[in-house]
C-alpha positions as CSV (number, residue, x, y, z in Angstrom):
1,X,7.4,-3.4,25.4
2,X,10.3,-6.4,24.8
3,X,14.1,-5.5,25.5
4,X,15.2,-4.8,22.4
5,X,12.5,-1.7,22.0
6,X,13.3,-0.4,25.6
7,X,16.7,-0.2,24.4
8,X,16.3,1.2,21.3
9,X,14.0,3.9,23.2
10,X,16.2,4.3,26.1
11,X,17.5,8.0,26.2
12,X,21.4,8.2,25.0
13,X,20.7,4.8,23.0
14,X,23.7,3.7,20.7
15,X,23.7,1.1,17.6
16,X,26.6,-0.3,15.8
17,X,27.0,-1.7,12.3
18,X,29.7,-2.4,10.1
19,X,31.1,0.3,7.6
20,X,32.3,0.5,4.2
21,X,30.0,-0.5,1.2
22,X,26.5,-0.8,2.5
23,X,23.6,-3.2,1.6
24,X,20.2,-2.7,1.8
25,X,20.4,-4.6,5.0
26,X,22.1,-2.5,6.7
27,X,20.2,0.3,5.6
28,X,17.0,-0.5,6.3
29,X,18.1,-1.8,9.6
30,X,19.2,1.5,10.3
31,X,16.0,3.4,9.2
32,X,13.7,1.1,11.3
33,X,15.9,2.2,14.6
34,X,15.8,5.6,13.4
35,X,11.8,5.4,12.9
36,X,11.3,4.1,16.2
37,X,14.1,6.3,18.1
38,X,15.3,9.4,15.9
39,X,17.6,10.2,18.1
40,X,19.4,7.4,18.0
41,X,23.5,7.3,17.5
42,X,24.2,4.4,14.6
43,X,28.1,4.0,14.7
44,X,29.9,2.5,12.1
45,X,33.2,0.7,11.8
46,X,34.7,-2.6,10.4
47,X,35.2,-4.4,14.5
48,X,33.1,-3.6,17.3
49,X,34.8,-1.9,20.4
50,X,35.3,-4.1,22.8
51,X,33.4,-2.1,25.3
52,X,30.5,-1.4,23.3
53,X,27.1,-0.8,25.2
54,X,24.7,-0.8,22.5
55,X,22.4,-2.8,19.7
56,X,24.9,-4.2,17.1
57,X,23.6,-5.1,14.0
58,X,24.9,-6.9,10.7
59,X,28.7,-7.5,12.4
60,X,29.9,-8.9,15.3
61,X,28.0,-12.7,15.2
62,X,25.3,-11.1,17.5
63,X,21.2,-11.8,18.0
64,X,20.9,-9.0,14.8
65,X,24.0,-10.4,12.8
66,X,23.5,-13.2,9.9
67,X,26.9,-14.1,9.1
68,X,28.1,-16.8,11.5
69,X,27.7,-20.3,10.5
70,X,24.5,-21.1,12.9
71,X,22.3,-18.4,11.0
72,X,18.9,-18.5,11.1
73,X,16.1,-19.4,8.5
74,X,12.7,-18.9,8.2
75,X,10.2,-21.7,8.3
76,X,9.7,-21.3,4.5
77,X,13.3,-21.7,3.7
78,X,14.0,-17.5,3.4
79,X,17.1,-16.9,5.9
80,X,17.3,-13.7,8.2
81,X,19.4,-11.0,7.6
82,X,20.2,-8.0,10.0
83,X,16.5,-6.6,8.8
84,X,14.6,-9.5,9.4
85,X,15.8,-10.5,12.7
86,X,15.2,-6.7,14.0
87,X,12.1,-6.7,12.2
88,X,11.5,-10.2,14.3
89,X,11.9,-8.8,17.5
90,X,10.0,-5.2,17.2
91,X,7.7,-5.3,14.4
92,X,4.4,-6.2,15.9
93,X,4.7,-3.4,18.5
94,X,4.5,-1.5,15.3
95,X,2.4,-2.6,13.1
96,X,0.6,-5.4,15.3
97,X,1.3,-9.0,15.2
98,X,-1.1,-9.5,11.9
99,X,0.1,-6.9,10.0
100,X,3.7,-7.0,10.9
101,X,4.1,-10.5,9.5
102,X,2.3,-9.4,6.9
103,X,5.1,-6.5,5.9
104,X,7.3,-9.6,6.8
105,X,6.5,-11.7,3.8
106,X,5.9,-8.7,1.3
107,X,8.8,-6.5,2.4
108,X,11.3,-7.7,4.8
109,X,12.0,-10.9,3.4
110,X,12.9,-10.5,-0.3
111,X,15.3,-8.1,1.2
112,X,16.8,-10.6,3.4
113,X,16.9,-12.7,0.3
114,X,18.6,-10.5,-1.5
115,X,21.2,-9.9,1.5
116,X,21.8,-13.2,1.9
117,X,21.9,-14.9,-1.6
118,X,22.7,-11.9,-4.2
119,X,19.2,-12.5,-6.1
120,X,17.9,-9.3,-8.1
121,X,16.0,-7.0,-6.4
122,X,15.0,-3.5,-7.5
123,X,15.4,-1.9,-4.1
124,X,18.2,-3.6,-2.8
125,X,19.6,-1.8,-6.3
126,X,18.8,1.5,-5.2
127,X,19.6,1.8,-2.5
128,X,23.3,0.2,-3.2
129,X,23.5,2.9,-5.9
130,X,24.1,5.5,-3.1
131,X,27.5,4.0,-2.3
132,X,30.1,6.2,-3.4
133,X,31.9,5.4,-6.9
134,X,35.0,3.5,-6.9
135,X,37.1,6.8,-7.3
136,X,35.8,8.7,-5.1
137,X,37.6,10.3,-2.2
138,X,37.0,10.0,1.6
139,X,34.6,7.5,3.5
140,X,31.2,6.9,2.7
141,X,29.0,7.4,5.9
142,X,27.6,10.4,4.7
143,X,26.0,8.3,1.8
144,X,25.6,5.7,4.0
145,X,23.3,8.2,6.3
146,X,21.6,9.4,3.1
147,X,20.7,6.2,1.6
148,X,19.0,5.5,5.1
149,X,17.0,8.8,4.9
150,X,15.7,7.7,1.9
151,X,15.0,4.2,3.5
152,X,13.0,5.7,6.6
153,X,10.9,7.7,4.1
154,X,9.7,4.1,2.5
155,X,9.5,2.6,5.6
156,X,7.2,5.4,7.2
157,X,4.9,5.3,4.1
158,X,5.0,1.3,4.1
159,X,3.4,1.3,7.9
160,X,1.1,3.8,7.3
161,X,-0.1,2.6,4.3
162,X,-0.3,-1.6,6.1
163,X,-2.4,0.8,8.8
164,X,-4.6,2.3,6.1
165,X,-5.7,-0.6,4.4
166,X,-6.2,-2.0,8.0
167,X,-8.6,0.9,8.4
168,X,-9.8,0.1,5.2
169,X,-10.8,-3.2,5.8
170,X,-12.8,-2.6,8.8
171,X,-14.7,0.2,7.0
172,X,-15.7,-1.7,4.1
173,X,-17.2,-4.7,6.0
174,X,-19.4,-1.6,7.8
175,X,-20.4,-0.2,4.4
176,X,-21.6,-4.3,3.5
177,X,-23.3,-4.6,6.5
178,X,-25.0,-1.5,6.0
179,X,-25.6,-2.3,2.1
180,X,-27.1,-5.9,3.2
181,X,-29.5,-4.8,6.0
182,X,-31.0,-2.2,3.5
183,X,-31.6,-4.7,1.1
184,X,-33.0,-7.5,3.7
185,X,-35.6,-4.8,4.8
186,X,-36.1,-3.6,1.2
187,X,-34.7,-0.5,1.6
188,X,-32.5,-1.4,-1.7
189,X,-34.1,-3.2,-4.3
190,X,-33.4,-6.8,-4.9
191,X,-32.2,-6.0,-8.4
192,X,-29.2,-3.8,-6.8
193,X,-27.8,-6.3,-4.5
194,X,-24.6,-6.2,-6.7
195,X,-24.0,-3.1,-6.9
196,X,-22.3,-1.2,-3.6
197,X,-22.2,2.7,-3.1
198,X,-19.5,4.0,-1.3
199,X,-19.9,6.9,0.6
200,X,-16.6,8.1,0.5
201,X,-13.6,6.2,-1.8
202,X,-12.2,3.2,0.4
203,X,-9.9,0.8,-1.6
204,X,-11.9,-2.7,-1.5
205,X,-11.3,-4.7,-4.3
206,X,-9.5,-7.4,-2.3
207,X,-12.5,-7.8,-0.1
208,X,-15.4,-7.1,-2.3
209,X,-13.7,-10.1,-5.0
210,X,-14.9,-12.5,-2.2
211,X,-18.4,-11.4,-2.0
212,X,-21.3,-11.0,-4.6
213,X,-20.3,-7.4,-5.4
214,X,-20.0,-6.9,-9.5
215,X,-19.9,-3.1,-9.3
216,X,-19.2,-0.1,-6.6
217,X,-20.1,3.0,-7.3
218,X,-18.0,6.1,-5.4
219,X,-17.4,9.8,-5.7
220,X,-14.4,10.5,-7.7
221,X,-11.6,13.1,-6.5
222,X,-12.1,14.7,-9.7
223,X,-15.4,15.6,-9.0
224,X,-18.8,13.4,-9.9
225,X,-18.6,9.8,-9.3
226,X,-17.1,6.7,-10.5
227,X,-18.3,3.4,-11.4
228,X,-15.7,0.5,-11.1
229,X,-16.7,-3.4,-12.3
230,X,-15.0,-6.2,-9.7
231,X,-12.7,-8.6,-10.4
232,X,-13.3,-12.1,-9.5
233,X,-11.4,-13.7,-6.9
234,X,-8.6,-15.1,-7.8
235,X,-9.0,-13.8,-11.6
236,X,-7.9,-10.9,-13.7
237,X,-11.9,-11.2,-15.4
238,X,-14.5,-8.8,-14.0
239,X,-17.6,-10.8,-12.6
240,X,-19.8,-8.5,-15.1
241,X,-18.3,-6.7,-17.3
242,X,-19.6,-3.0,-18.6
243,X,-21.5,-3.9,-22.3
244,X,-19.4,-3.4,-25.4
245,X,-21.9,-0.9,-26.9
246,X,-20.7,1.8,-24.3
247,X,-17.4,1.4,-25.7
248,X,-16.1,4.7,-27.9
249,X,-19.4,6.9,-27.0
250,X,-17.8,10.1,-27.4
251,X,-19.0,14.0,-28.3
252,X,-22.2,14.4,-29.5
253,X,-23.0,10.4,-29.6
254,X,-22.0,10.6,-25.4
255,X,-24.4,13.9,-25.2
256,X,-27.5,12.0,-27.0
257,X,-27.3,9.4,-24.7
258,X,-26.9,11.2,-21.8
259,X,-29.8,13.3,-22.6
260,X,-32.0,12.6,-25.0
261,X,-32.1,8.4,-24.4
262,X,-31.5,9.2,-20.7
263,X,-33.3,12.4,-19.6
264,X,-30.5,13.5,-17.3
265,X,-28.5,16.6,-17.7
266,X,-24.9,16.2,-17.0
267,X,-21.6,18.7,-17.6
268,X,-19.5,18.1,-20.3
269,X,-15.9,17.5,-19.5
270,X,-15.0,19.1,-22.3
271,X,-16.0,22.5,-20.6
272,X,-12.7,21.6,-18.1
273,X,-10.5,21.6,-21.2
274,X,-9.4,19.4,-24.1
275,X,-8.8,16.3,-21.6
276,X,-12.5,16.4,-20.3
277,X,-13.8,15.4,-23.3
278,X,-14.9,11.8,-23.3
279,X,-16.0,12.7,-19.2
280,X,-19.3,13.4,-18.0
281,X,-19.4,15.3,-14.2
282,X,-22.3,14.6,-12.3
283,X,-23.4,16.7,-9.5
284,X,-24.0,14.9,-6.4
285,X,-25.7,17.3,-4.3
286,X,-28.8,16.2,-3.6
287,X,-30.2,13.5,-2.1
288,X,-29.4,9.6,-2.3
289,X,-32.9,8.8,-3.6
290,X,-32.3,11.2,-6.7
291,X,-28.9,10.0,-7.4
292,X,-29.9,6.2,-7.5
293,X,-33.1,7.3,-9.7
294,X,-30.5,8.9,-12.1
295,X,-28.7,5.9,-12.0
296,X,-31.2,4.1,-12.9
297,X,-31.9,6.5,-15.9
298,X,-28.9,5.9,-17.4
299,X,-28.9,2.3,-17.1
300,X,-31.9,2.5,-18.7
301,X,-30.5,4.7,-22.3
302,X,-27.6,2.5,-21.8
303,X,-30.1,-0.9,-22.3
304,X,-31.4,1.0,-25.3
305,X,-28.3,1.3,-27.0
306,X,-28.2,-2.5,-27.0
């Protein structure tokens, strides 16, 4: 654990930043002490007591301040603000060193842009919207405090989301190891290499764009399952796209195919109400050999529509 996160943890820890109208900056500076010690004490003010025993951020020409002359910038050219130099010093004993220079690039620094050069950005917007107007009466800490309960909100579902995909990652490559070793052995036919079933949804796109992989097949949370084409990498264009003659199947031209030119016998969305219709539910209870020869049934009335 570095300094600065021992003293942010330390029992009875204090913060300072400057007061009147708030920035992003200082807001989300505030929600990342918060999320790492919630019972922090963030003062405000517009000079910092002399006396002060605390982290002081975004005033006073400190480690966490951006305004003196000597401020720092980023190897790419993006300066620091008060965000990105706290973010600096504690974010990979949050997110890891990886990720958290990841949430660096995508998150912190437009912020810090923003901050320091006055470019648009929607969130920056935002969150300056909580500022009182210009008539209003008495101070604005209480917004201030607001606007960073909002901000620790984002940030908490930012980190876990950099630590789900994380997750993700690592369970996808199992799932291609798993889907290449059964067709090595012949366990999968040949013919199937490029098509991947999930056994549970895990969001792979991103990965599966670098392999071979034109189609994944995974249950939906609506019931049934889902078949969803892959994007090339690099590219908005699918690697195979679905054939045009299963475009605007509906009603009873959906049902023939599904039964008569496939020999399956599937649910009707339309028996869950007027937005079913179009759907088909397939029940996967049974096992994986069943499913894929179903599959393969209605690949095959699919070819015979062509």
């Amino acid at each position: 654990m570095n300094e600065l996160m021992e003293q942010i943890k330390k029992k009875d820890a204090r913060a300072f930043t400057h007061g009147g109208k708030f920035h992003a900056d200082d807001v989300f500076s505030a929600a990342l002490l918060f999320y790492i010690n919630p019972e922090i004490t963030i003062l405000r003010g517009n000079r910092v007591p002399d006396d002060f025993d605390g982290i002081v951020f975004d005033i006073g020409r400190g480690a966490y301040d951006h305004h003196q002359r000597d401020s720092r910038v980023r190897e790419n050219g993006v300066p620091y603000a008060a965000f990105g130099l706290l973010w600096e010093a504690v974010g990979a004993e949050i997110l890891g060193e990886e990720l958290a220079e990841e949430f660096d690039e995508a998150f912190v620094q437009p912020l810090d842009h923003n901050d320091n050069t006055g470019e648009k950005n929607e969130l920056a917007n935002l969150i300056g919207n909580f500022n009182p107007t210009w008539d209003a009466q008495g101070g604005n800490d209480e917004a201030f405090f607001q606007a960073v309960s909002v901000a620790g909100m984002i940030l908490e579902n930012k980190f876990e989301r950099y630590r789900g995909n994380e997750r993700a990652d690592r369970r996808v490559e199992e799932i291609l190891e798993e889907h290449r070793q059964a067709v090595t052995s012949g366990k999968r036919d040949s013919e199937d290499a490029k098509i991947l079933i999930l056994p549970e949804f895990v969001p792979c796109q991103k990965r599966l764009s670098e392999t071979e992989i034109a189609f994944v097949i995974f249950p939906s949370n609506r019931g049934g399952y889902c078949i969803q084409p892959q994007k090339k990498e690099y590219s908005m264009n699918y690697k195979c796209s679905f054939p045009a003659e299963w475009l605007g199947l509906e009603n009873e031209e959906l049902e023939d195919l599904i039964i008569n030119k496939s020999g399956l016998w599937l649910d009707s969305g339309a028996i869950f109400g007027e937005d079913g219709k179009g759907y088909q539910r397939i029940n996967i209870a049974c096992p994986r050999k069943t499913l894929e020869q179903a599959l393969n049934q209605l690949k095959s009335g699919i070819d015979s529509l062509k």
